[in-house]
N, C-alpha and C positions, 0 to 999 in steps of 0.2 A: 417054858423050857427051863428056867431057871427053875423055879419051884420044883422042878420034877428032878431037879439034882443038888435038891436042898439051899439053894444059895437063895442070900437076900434080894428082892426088887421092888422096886419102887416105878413110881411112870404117873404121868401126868402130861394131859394135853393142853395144849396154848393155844385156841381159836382168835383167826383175826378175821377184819373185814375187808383188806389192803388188794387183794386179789380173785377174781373169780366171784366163788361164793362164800370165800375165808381161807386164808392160806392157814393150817394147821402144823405148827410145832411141837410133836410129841418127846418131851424130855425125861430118860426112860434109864435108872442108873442101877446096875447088879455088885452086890459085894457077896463076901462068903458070908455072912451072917446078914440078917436083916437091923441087928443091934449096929452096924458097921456103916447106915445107912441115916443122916441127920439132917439131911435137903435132898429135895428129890430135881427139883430145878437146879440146870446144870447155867452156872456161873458163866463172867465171861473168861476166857481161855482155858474151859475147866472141860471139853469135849476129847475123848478119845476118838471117838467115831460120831462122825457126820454120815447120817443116811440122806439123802438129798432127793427127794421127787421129781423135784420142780427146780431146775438152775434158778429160776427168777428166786426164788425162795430163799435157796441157797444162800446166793448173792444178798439177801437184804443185809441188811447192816447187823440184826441178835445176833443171826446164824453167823455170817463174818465176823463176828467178835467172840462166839465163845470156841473160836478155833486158836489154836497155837501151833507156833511154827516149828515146821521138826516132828510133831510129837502126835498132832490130831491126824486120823485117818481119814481125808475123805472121796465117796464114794456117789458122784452125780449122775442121776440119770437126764441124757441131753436130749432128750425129750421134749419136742417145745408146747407149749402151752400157753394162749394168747390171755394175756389178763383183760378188762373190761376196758382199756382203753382204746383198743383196738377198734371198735365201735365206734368211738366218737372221735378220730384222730384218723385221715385218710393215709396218713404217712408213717404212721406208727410201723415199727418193726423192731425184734427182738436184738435187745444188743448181747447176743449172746456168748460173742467172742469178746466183748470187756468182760463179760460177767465171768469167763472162765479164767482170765488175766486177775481178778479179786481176788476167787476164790483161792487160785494157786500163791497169789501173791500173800495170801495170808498161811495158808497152809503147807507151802511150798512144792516142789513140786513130783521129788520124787513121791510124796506122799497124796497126791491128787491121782484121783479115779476118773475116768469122762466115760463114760459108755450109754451107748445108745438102746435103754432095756424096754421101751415102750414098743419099737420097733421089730425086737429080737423078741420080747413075750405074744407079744401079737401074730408074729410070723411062725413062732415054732409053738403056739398056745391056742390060738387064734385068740385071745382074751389080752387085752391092753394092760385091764388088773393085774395083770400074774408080773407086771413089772418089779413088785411093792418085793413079793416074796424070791424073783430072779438076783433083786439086787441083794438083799440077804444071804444067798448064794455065795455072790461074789464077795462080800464082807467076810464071811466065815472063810472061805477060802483065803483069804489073804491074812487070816488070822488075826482079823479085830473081834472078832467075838472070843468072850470066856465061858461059851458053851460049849457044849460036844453036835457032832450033826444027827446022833441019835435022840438027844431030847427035843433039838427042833423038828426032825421028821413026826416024834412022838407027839408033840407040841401039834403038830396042823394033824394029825389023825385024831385025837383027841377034841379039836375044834370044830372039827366035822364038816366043813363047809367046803366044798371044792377039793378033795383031799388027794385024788389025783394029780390034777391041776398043779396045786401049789407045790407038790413032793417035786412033778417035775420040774416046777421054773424054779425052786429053790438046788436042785442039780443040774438045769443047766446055768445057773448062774455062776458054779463053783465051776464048770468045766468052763464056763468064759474066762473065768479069771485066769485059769494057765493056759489057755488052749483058745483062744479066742477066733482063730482062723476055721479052726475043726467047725465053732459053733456055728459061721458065718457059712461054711460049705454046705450044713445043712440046710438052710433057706435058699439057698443062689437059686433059682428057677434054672430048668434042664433051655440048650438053647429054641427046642419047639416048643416051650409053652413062654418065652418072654414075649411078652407083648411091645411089638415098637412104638406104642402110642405114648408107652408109660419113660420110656426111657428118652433123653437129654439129647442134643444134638450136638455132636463131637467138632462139628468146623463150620465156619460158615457157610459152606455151600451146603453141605447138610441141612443146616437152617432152613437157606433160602428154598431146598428143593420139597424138604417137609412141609414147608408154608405154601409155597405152590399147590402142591398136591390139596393143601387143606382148602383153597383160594378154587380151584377147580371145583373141588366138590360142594363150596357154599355156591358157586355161580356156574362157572361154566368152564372150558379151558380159553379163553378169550380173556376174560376178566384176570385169571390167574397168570396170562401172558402180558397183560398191563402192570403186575408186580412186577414182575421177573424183569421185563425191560428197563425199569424206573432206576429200580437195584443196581443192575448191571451198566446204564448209564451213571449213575452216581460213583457207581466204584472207577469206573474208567476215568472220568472226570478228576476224582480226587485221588488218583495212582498220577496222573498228568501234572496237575498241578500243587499239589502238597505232597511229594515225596517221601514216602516212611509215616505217614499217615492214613490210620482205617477206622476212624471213630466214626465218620460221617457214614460211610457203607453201611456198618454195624445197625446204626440209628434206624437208616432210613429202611434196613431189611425191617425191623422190628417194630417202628411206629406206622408208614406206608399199610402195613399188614392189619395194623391194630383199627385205623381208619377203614379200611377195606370190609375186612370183616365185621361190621359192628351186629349186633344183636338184634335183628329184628323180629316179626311173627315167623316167619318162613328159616328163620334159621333155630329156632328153639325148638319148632318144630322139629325141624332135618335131628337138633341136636337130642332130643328124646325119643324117634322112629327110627332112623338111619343107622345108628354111631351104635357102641358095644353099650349103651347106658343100662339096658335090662340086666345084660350079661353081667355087668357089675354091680348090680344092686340085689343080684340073687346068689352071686361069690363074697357077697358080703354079709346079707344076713341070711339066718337060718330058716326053714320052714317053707312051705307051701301056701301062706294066706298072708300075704303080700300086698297091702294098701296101697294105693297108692290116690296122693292129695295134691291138687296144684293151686298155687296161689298168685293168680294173673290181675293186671287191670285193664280189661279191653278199652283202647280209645273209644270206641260208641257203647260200653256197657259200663265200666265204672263210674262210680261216684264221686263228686270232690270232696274230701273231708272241709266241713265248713271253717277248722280253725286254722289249718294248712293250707288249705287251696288246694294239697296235691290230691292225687287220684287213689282212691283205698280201692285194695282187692280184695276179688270175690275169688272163693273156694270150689275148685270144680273136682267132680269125681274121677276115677281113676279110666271113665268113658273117655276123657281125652286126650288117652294115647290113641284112638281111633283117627280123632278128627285132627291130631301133628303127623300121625301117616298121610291123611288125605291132603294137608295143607303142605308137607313139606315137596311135592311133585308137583305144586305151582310156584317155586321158587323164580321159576322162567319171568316170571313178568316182574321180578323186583324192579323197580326203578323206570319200568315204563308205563303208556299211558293206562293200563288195563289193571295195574295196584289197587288195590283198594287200599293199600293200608301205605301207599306211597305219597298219598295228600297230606298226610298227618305234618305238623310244624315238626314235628319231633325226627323225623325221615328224610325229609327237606333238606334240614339242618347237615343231617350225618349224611347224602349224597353231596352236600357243600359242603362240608370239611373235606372231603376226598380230592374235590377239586379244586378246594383253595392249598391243599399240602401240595398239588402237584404244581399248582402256580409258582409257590415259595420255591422248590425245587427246580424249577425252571430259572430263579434268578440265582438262587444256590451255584449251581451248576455254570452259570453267564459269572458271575463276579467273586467264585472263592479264588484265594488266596493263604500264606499261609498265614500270614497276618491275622485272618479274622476266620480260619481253620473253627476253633473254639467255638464261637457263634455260633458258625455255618450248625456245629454238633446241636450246641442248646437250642437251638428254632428246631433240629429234627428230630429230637425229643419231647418239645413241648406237648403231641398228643400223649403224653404221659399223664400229664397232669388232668385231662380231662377221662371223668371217671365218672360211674352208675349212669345210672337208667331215666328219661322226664325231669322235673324237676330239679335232682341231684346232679343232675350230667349239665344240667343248663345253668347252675349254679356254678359248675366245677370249669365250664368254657368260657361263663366271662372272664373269671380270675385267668385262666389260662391265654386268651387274647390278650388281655393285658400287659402281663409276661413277653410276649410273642413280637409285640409291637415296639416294648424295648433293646429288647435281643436283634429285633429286626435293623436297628437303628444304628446299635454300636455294630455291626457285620456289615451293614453301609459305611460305617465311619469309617471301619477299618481296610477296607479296600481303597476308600480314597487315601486314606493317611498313607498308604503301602507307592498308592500310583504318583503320588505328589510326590513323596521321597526319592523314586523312581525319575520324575522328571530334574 
């Protein structure tokens, strides 16, 4: 677009290895002559406009430093994007909200952008890509470019690649920029096509009755009425006895559930027969020759990998959506003597957790106060920490008893400390 209106440019890309599969820094500087142009790598505080893909990116310290306060434009798409440590870090999660605290802080803040373009390209695009050229959009709009919007449109017809595509997300990126509400009206789903699966639960009973209903349909309404009760005794309990206190409730709607529910053959199944999963897997991708690959490791059929010990999986074809319809309609015997997959140590285990969480709840319930309130919360969170599948999950429960049996100890303490002071 430059070139086509005579002006000078320069550009050069900065690969790294620091993220993904290399975060890229493309440093890209236009003058009215190309004679006006003597480094093409932009300095530090030497940035008019920040284009930002990636907030992690953003955020790294080059991009934070070749911003200047007052003066630099910049323009992030909050888009999140998990870098590779996510993988190896169970607790890993994006600090997104410091990272927009940098950015601003460096750039300040009437001059900070945040928009959400991966979301908005994707919904009005269907194409995620079309973020790169929506936020250009919105750049031009806000008048950090010294181009015209007629050599960029000429610029992507010219490129030939997606030229539709890009013409659009690069105008609706400008109508986001002054109009941002209009853009967002376009995506809102009409109220008969939201899906309530997809959407948050607005109050706790909401919670508790969406969980229900999901508790129901993994087991039965029996089992689903064994949540419901536990919940609704713990809240009454800690309404009684800690006053202006609802941490505990909260906890035990969300961990109680997480124990309840756990993953087993009859519910991957239920969860790939049953549930809207086709439904979304063909509103998602295009076409009519639709694969599909599953990657299991049967208790009586896998192998142990000899340098792990754990169990490696085998590839089945897409014949086993047949046999998670046939397998998800004997759900009925979880947990009783006619399981077959209810011997396993690993089933055992997650039927005893359910029942050792309601043992703990049962002294919960006998000895809070508000004293040792706190506690009572961290013991009913502790199925938090227990996470994955064999192996991983038996890995993730010793550390987590561990925990549990300290926690356990000071919430003892602290009730006696409460009733001694008392005396």
């Amino acid at each position: 677009a430059a070139h086509l209106e005579g002006k000078g440019v320069g550009i050069i890309d900065m690969a790294g290895l620091a993220q993904k599969g290399g975060a890229v820094s493309s440093h890209i500087r236009i003058a009215n002559t190309p004679d006006d142009i003597h480094a093409i790598r932009v300095a530090a505080g030497g940035a008019d406009l920040v284009l930002g893909g990636d907030i992690v990116v953003v955020g790294a310290k080059k991009v934070l430093g070749a911003m200047k306060a007052h003066s630099t434009r910049v323009i992030v798409n909050t888009a999140e994007f998990l870098p590779g440590d996510f993988t190896r870090n169970a607790e890993f999660s994006l600090p997104t909200e410091r990272l927009k605290r940098a950015i601003i802080g460096h750039a300040g803040r009437e001059r900070t952008h945040f928009v959400d373009a991966g979301r908005l390209a994707t919904a009005l695009l269907g194409n995620s890509i079309g973020s790169n050229m929506f936020m250009l959009g919105y750049a031009y709009q806000l008048g950090a470019l010294p181009l015209s919007a007629e050599s960029i449109e000429h610029a992507i017809e010219m490129n030939g690649e997606a030229v539709a595509m890009n013409v659009s997300a690069f105008r609706y990126g400008r109508r986001a920029a002054v109009d941002p509400k209009a853009v967002e009206a376009l995506i809102e789903p009409r109220p008969q096509e939201q899906n309530d699966s997809l959407k948050l639960s607005q109050s706790f009973a909401e919670t508790v009755d969406r969980r229900v209903a999901f508790l129901t349909a993994y087991q039965n309404a029996s089992y689903a009425r064994r949540y419901r009760n536990w919940v609704e005794k713990v809240r009454t309990v800690e309404a009684e006895k800690t006053p202006g206190q609802c941490g505990l409730a909260e906890a035990v709607a969300r961990y109680l559930f997480k124990l309840m529910a756990y993953k087993d053959e009859y519910e991957v199944a239920r969860l790939y027969s049953e549930t809207s999963f086709l439904d979304r897997v063909k509103s998602t991708f295009a076409g009519d020759k639709l694969h599909f690959e599953f990657h299991l490791a049967p208790p009586l059929l896998a192998r142990r990998d000899p340098e792990t010990g754990e169990p490696k999986k085998i590839s089945f074809g897409p014949w086993m959506l047949k046999v998670f319809a046939v397998l998800a309609k004997f759900k009925f015997l979880r947990g009783t003597a006619l399981d077959p997959f209810g011997y396993t140590a690993e089933r055992r285990v997650e039927r005893r957790l359910v029942t050792e969480y309601e043992h703990l709840l049962e002294e919960i319930c006998e000895r809070l106060t508000l004293n040792n309130h706190r506690f009572a919360v961290g013991l009913a969170m502790i199925p938090e920490k227990i996470r994955g599948f064999g192996p991983v999950k038996q890995r993730h429960l010793a550390a987590a008893k561990g925990e549990e049996a300290a926690l356990l100890e000071q919430f003892r303490t602290g009730a006696t400390t409460l009733l001694r002071a008392a005396e």
